[in-house]
C-alpha positions as CSV (number, residue, x, y, z in Angstrom):
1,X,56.3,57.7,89.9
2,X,54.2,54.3,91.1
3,X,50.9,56.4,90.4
4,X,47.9,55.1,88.1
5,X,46.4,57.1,85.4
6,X,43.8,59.4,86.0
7,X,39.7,58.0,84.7
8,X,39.3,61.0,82.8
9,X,43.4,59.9,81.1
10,X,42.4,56.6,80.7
11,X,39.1,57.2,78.8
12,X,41.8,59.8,76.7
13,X,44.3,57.1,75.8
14,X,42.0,54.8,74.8
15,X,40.4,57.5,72.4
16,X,44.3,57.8,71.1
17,X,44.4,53.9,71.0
18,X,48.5,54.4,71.8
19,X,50.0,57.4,69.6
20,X,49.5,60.9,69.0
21,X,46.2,62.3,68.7
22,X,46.7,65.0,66.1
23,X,47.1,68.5,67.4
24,X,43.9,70.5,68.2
25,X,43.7,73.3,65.8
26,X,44.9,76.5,67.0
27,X,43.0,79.7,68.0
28,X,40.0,79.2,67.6
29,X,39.6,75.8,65.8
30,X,38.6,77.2,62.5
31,X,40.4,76.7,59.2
32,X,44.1,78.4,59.0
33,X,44.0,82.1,57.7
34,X,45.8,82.5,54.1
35,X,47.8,85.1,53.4
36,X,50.8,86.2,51.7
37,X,52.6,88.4,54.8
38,X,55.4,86.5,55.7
39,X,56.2,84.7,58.5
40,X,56.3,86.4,62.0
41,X,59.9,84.8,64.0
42,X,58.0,82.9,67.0
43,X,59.1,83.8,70.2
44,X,61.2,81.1,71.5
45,X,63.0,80.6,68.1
46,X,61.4,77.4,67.4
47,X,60.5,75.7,63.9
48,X,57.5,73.5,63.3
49,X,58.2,70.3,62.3
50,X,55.9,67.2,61.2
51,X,57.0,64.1,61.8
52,X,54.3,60.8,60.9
53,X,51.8,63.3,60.0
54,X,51.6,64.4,63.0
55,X,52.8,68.5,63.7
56,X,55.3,69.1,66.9
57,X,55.8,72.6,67.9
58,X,59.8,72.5,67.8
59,X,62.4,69.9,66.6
60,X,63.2,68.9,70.1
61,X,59.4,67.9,70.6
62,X,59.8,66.1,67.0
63,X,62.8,64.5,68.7
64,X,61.4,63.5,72.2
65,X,58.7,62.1,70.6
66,X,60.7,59.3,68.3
67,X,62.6,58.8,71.3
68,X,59.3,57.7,72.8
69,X,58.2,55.9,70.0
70,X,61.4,53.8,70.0
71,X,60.7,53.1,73.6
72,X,57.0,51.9,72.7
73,X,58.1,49.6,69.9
74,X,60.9,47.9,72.2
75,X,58.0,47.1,75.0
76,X,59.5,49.4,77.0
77,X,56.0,51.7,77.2
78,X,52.4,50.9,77.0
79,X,51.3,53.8,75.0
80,X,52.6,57.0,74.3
81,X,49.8,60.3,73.9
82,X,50.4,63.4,73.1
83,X,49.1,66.7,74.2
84,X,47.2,65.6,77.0
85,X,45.0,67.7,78.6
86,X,44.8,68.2,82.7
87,X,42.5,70.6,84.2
88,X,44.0,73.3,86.7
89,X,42.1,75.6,89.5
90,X,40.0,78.4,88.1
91,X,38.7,77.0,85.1
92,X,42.1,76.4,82.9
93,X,44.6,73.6,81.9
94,X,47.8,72.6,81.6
95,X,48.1,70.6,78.3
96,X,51.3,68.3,78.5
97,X,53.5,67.6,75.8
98,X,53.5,64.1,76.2
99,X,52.0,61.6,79.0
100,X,54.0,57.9,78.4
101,X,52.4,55.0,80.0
102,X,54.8,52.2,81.7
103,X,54.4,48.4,81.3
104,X,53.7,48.0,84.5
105,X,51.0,50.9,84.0
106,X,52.2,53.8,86.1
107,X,52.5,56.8,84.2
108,X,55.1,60.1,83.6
109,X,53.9,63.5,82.3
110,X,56.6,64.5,79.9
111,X,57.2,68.2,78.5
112,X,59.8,69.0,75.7
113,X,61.5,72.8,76.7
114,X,64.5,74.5,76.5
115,X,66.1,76.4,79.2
116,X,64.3,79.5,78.1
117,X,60.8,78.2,77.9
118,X,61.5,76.0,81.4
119,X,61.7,79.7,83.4
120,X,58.8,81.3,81.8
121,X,56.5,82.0,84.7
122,X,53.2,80.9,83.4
123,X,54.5,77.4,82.5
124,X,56.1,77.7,86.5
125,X,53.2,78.7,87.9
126,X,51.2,75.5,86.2
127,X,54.0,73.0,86.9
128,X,53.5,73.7,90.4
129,X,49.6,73.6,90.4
130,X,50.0,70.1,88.8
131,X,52.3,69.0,91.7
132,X,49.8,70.1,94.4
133,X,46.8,69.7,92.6
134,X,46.9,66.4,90.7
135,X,49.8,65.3,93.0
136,X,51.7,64.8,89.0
137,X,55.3,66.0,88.8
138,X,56.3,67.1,84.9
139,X,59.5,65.7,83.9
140,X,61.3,68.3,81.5
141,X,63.0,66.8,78.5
């Protein structure tokens, strides 16, 4: 890609000192509901998977991500982040699955999908934005 990363990037990978900051809580950010109903079948099939103590969404993710960790050890990359946040026009943000930082210190914004998730609109319509926005083209894995 040849670009540098973003200030705002930067000051976020140094906070993850080169591996995955644990995943924000979801909705909301308060403690997990318990309850004894059982499990609803996500949408896209996947299956949450933790890996290092850290949660991925789907086994692919899990996947991509020792991949990338591989690829740290051997030298290859600088530092690897996950879920990496990148503000958007009108207020919102596209939250990458994964932003891997070269040797050389250029940077790729990586996101784990599956056909199916790769054509849902909303994640289309964001790709895009980052493109024209933040000049950042997402690599699918």
């Amino acid at each position: 890609m040849g670009r540098r990363v973003p200030e705002d990037v930067e000051q976020q990978l140094r906070r993850a000192e080169g591996g995955c900051k644990q995943p924000q809580q979801a909705c909301g950010g308060g403690a997990e509901k318990e309850t004894n109903a059982t499990p609803r079948r996500r949408k896209y099939g996947n299956e949450p998977v933790e890996i290092d103590g850290k949660r991925f969404d789907s086994k692919h993710e899990a996947e991509v991500w020792l991949q990338l960790k591989a690829r740290r050890d051997a030298g290859e990359l600088r530092a690897v982040m996950c879920q990496v946040r990148f503000p958007l026009p009108g207020k919102t943000w596209y939250v990458a699955d994964f932003m891997v930082v070269k040797a050389d210190g250029t940077f790729e914004v990586l996101d784990a999908k599956s056909p199916a998730t790769a054509s849902n609109p909303v994640y289309r319509m964001k790709k895009r934005q980052m493109l024209e926005v933040n000049g950042i083209d997402i690599v699918e894995v």
